[in-house]
N, C-alpha and C positions, 0 to 999 in steps of 0.2 A: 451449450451455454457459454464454456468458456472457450480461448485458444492460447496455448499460452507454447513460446518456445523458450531459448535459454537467456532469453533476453526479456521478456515480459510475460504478463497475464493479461489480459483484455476480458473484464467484466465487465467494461461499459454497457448502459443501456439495458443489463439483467436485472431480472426481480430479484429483489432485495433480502429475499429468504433462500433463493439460489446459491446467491452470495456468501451467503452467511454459512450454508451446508458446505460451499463448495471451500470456505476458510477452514471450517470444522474438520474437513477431511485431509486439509494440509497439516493441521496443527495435530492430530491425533493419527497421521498415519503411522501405520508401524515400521520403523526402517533397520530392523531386525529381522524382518523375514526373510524366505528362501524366492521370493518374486525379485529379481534383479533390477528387470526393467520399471516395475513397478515401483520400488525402492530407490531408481535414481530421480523417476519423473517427481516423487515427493521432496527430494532431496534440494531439487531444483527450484519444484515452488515455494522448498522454505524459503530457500534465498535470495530469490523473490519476495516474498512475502515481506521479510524484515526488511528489505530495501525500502519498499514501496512504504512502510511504517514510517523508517527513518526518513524518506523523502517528505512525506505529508510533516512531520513532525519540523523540520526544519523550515518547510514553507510557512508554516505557522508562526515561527519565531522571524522570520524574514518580515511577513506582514507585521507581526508585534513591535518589531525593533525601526521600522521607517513609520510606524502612528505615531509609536512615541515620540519618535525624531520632531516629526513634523506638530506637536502637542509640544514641546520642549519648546521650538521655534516660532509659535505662532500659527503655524500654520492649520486652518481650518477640513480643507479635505482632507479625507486618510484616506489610505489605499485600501481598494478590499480586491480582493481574484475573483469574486462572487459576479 
C-alpha cells in the first residue's frame, strides 16, 4: 500500500481506510521496544508524518493569505490548488 523512504511516504491513489490504518499505526507504534529496525522505520514516519502535517497546514495558510490579498484588492478570482 505504501512506500515510503527517509524522505517520503507515497499514499497516493490508496483507499482511504488504508490510509487511515496505516497513520494509526505510525501514531501508536511502540518505540520502546527491543525490534530495532522496526523502531527506526516508525521513527522515520513520524517525521514524516508531522512534516507532511506541517506542509498541508502551511499551504492552507498560503492559499488563505493570497484570497485575502486579492479580496483586500479587488480582485475577483482566488486561488484555489484544487
Amino acid at each position: 500500500m505504501s512506500k515510503h523512504t527517509d524522505k517520503c511516504i507515497c499514499l497516493r491513489g490508496s483507499d482511504i481506510e488504508l490510509v487511515r490504518e496505516e497513520i494509526d499505526k505510525i501514531i501508536k507504534a511502540d518505540l520502546t521496544g527491543k525490534n530495532l529496525d522496526n523502531k527506526n522505520e516508525y521513527i522515520v514516519k513520524r517525521k514524516l508524518l508531522a512534516r507532511c502535517i506541517a506542509d498541508h497546514i502551511s499551504g492552507m495558510t498560503d492559499t488563505f493569505a493570497i484570497n485575502e490579498y486579492r479580496d483586500i484588492k479587488g480582485i475577483t478570482k482566488h486561488f484555489n490548488y484544487n
